[in-house]
NUDREN-769095 format. One line per 4 residues: number of its first residue (from 1); their letters; for each residue z, y, x of C-alpha. Coordinates in Angstrom, 2 decimals, always signed. Layout:
NUM) A) Z/Y/X  ...;
***
This chain:
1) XXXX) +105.06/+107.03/+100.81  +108.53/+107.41/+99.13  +110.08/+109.80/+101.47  +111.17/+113.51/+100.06;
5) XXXX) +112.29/+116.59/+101.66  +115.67/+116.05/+100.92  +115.16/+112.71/+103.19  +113.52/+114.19/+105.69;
9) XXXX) +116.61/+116.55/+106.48  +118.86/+114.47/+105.92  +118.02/+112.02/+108.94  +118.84/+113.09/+112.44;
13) XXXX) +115.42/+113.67/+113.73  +115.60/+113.36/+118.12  +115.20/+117.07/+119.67  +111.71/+117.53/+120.93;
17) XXXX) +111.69/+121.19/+121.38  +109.18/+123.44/+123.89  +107.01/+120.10/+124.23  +103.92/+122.60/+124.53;
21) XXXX) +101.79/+120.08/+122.63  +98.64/+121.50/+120.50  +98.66/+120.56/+117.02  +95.54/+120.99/+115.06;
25) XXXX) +94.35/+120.30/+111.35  +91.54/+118.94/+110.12  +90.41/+119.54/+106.49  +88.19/+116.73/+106.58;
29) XXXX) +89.67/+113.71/+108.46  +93.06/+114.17/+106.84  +94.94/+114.56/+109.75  +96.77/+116.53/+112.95;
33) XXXX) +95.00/+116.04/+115.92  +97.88/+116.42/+118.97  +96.73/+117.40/+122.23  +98.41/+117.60/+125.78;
37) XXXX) +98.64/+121.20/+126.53  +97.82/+120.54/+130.33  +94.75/+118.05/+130.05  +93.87/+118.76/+126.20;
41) XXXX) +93.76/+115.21/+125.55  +94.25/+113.52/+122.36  +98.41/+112.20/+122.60  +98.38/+111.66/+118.62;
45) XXXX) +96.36/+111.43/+115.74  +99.05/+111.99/+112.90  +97.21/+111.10/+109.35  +99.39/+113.13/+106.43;
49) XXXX) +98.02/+113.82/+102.86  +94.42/+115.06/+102.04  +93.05/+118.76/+103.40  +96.03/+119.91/+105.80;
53) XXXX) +95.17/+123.36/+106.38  +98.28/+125.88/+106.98  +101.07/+124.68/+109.71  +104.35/+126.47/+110.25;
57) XXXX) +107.41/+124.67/+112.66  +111.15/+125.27/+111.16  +113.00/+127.60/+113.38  +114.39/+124.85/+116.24;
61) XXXX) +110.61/+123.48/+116.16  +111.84/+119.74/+115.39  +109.45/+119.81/+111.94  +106.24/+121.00/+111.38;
65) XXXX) +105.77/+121.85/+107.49  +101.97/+120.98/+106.64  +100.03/+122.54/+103.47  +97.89/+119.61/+101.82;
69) XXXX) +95.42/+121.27/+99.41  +93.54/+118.04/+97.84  +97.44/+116.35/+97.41  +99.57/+119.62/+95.93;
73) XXXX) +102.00/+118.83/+99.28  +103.20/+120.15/+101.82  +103.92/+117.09/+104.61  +106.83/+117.11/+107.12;
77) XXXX) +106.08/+115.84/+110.69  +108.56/+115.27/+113.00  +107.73/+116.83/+116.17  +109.46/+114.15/+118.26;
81) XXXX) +108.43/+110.71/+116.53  +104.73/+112.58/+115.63  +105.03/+110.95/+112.17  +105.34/+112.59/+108.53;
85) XXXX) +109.06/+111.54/+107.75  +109.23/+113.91/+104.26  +107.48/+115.74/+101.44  +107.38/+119.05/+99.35;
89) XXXX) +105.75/+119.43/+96.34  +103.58/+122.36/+95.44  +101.27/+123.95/+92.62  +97.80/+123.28/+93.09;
93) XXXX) +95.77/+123.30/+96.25  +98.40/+125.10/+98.53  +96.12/+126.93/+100.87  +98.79/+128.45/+103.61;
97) XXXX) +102.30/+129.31/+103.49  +104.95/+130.80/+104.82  +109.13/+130.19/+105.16  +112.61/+132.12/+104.91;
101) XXXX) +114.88/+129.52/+106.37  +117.41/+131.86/+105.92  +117.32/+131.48/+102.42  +115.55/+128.13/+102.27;
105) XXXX) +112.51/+129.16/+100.93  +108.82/+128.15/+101.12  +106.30/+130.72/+99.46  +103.67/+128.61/+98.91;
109) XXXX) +99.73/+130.48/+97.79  +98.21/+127.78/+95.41  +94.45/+128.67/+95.37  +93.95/+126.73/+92.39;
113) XXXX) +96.97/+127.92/+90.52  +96.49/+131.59/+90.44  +99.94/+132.08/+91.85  +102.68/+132.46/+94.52;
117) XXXX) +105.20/+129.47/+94.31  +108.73/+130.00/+95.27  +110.24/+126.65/+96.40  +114.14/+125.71/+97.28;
121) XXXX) +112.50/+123.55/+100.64  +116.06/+121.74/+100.18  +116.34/+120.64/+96.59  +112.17/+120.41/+96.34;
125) XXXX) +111.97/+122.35/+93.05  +109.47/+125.56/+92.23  +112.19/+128.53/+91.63  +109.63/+130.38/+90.69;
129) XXXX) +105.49/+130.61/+89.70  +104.79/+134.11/+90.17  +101.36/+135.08/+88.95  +98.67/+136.52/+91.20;
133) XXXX) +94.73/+137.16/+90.94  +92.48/+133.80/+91.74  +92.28/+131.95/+94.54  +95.57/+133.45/+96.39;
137) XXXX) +95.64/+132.32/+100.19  +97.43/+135.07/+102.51  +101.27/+135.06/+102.66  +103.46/+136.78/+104.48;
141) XXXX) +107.19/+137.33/+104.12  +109.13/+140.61/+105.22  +111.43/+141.20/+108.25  +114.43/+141.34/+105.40;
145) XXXX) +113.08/+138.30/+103.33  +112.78/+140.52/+100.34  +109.33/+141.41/+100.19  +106.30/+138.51/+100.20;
149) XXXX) +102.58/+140.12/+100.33  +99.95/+138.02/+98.84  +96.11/+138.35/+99.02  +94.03/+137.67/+96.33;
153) XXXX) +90.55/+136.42/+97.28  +88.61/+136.83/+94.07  +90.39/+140.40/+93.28  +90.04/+141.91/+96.33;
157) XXXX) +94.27/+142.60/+96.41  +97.23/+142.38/+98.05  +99.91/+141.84/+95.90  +103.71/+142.73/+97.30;
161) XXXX) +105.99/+140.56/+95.24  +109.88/+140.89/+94.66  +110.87/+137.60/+96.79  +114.30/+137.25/+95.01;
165) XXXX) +113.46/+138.43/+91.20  +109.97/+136.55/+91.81  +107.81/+139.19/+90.13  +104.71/+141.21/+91.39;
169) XXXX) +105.98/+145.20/+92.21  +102.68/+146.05/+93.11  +99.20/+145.65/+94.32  +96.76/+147.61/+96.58;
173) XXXX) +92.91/+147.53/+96.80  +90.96/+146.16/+99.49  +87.95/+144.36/+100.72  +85.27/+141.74/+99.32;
177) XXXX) +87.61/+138.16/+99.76  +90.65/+139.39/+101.35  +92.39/+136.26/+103.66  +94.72/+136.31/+105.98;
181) XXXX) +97.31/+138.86/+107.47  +98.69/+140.21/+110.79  +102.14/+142.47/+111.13  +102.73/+145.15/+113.96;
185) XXXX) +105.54/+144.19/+115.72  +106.52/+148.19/+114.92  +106.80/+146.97/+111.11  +104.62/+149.64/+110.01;
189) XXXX) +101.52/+148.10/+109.44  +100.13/+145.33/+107.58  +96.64/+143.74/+108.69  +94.43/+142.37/+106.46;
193) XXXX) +91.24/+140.50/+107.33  +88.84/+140.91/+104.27  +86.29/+137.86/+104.98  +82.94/+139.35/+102.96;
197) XXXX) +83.51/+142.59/+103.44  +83.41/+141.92/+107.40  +86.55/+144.22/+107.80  +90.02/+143.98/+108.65;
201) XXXX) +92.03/+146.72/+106.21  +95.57/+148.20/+107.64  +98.32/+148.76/+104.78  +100.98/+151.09/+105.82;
205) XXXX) +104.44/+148.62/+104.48  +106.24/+151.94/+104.00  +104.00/+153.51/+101.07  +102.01/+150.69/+100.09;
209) XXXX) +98.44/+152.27/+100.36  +95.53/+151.61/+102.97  +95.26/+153.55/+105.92  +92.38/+152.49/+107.75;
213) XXXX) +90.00/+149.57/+107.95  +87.88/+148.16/+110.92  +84.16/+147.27/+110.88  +82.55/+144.57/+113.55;
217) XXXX) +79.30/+143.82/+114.04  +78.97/+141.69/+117.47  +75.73/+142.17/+119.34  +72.80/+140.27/+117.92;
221) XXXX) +74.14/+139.29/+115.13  +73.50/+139.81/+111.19  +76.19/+141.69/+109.45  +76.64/+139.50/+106.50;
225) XXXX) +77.51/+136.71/+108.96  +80.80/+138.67/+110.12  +83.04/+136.85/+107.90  +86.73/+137.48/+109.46;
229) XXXX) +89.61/+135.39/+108.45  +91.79/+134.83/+111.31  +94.43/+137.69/+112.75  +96.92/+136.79/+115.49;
233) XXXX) +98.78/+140.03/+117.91  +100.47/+140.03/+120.58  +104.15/+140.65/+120.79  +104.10/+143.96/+122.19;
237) XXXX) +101.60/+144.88/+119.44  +99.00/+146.96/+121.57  +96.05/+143.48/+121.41  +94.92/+142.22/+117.88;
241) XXXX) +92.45/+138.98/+117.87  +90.14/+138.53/+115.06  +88.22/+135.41/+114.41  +84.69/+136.34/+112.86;
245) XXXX) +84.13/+133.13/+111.11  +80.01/+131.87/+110.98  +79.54/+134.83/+113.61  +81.11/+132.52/+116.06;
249) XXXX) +82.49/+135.40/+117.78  +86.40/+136.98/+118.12  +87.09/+140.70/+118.32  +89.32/+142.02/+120.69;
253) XXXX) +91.04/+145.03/+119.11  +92.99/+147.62/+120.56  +95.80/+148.11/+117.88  +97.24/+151.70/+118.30;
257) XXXX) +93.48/+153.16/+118.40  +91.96/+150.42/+116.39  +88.86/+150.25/+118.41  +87.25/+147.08/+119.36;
261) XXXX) +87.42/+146.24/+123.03  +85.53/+142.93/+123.22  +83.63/+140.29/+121.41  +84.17/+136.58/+122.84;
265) XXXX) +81.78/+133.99/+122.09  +83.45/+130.87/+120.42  +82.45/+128.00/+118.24  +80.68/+127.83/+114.47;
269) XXXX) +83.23/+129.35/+111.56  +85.60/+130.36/+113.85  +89.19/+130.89/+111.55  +92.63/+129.66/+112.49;
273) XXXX) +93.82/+131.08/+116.11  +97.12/+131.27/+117.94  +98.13/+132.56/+121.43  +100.40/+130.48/+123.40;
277) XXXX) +103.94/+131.62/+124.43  +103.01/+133.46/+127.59  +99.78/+135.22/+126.30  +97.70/+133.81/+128.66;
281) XXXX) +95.42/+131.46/+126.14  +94.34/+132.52/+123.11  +93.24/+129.06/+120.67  +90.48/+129.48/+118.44;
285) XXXX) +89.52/+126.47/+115.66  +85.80/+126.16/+114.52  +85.40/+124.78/+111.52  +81.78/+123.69/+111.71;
289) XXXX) +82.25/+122.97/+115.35  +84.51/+120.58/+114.80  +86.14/+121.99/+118.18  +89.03/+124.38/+119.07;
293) XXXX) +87.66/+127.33/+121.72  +90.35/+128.28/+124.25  +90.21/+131.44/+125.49  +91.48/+132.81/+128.74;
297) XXXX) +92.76/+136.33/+127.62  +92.94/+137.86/+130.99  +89.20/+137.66/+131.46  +88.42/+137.56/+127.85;
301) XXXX) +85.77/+134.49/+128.45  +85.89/+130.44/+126.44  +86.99/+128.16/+129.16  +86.86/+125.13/+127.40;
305) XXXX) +85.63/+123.58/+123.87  +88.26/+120.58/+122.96  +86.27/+118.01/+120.22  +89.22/+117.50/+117.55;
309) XXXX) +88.81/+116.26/+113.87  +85.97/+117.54/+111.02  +86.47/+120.97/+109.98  +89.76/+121.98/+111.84;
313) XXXX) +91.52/+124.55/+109.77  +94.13/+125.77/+112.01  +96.19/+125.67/+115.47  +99.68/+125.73/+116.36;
317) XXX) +101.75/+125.14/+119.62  +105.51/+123.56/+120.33  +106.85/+126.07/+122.61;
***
């Protein structure tokens, strides 16, 4: 497919904003599964380059910017024709991502790469290849746009990285396999989910040092199947939801006393989760389910398993 970034904004894609449609990835099939947000039906089957995992819509949702770890790309959809109309090119294996559309940036982790790629999502060319420890996935890019935080799965660190001079500042120390991350609306804290270590750890952004960590052990399970990867809050900052990976569970965590409220039975290697707009639904994908869980967060129960594509990665909603 010969199409580039640079095409891809350059043609005037129709608005198709607040659609409410489901969009899930599938490591395995090599594709987006779409799904009607009323009736959860399939409404698209979008095929893009080889193991999509992380999914983040520009700011007027019109694209959705897809990490392909097997093809060193990250694939543009376009959220009204449901086709992949441009490309970005990455180190290798970009794992998830996120963007600074302010500044036109995509900071890419590149689990095979050992680094943090800095990419001019206009022009399509690296700015910058900023070392980090093996097997980088986590990314997440300050209020400001100055600061990037990067775990390192095989060090056990989080990395905070100057986002304009493109150079580590510092790292902190934290749990077996660190993953993903979570930020208190506050900006004070930094949540990290540390996958074989079976914790979450909470960085405080202003010094740079761990504060706290939380343990879970759901009832009748084994501990060393409480793998946690996935971290989603709500906006007012008070509810944290943790995915526990092959303990098929998701903790609900009070986040100003950090103590677990709730575990909610979901599917096999539950990781990637999102809450829709209004709060009411939390998503959960399970990877060796091949399902997504959707949870009603009033009541804290599944209400429905949706089949999708082989080993869904992650979940993400127009609205």
């Amino acid at each position: 497919m010969a199409v580039t970034a640079l095409t891809a904004l350059a043609g005037g894609a129709a608005a198709a904003k607040d659609t409410g449609l489901i969009f899930v990835s599938n490591e395995k099939t090599n594709n987006i599964i779409v799904l009607d947000p009323k009736t959860y039906q399939v409404v698209k089957d979008v095929k893009v380059a080889r193991r999509p995992r992380d999914m983040h819509f520009n700011a007027d949702h019109t694209k959705l910017y897809v990490a392909c770890g097997d093809d060193d790309v990250i694939d543009i959809v376009d959220v009204a024709k449901l086709e992949v109309v441009g490309r970005i090119n990455t180190g290798p294996s970009p794992e998830t991502f996120a963007m600074d559309e302010k500044r036109r940036r995509i900071y890419v982790s590149d689990e095979e790469g050992s680094a943090l790629s800095i990419i001019d999502m206009d022009q399509n060319i690296t700015e910058y290849e900023v070392p980090t420890g093996a097997e980088p996935e986590g990314v997440f890019v300050s209020e400001d746009g100055k600061t990037v935080y990067v775990t390192s799965e095989v060090g056990d660190l989080v990395h905070q990285v100057d986002a304009e001079g493109g150079y580590v500042t510092q790292d902190v120390v934290v749990g077996t396999r660190p993953r993903r991350f979570a930020a208190t609306p506050d900006k004070k804290e930094l949540w990290v989910s540390t996958e074989l270590s079976g914790e979450v750890y909470i960085i405080d952004r202003a010094t740079f040092m761990v504060t706290g960590k939380i343990e879970f052990l759901p009832p009748g399970m084994r501990k060393s199947d409480v793998t946690p990867v996935g971290l989603t809050m709500t906006k007012d900052g008070k509810t944290a939801y943790v995915t526990l990976g092959h303990a098929a569970h998701v903790a609900v965590v009070d986040v100003p006393t950090r103590k677990i409220e709730a575990y909610i039975l979901v599917g096999k290697r539950s990781w990637g989760t999102t809450l829709s707009k209004d709060e009411s639904k939390l998503f959960v994908a399970n990877g060796f389910g091949d399902d997504v869980t959707v949870i009603d967060t009033k009541t804290r129960k599944a209400i429905v398993s949706i089949p999708v594509g082989r080993i869904p990665w992650g979940v993400v909603i127009d609205e």
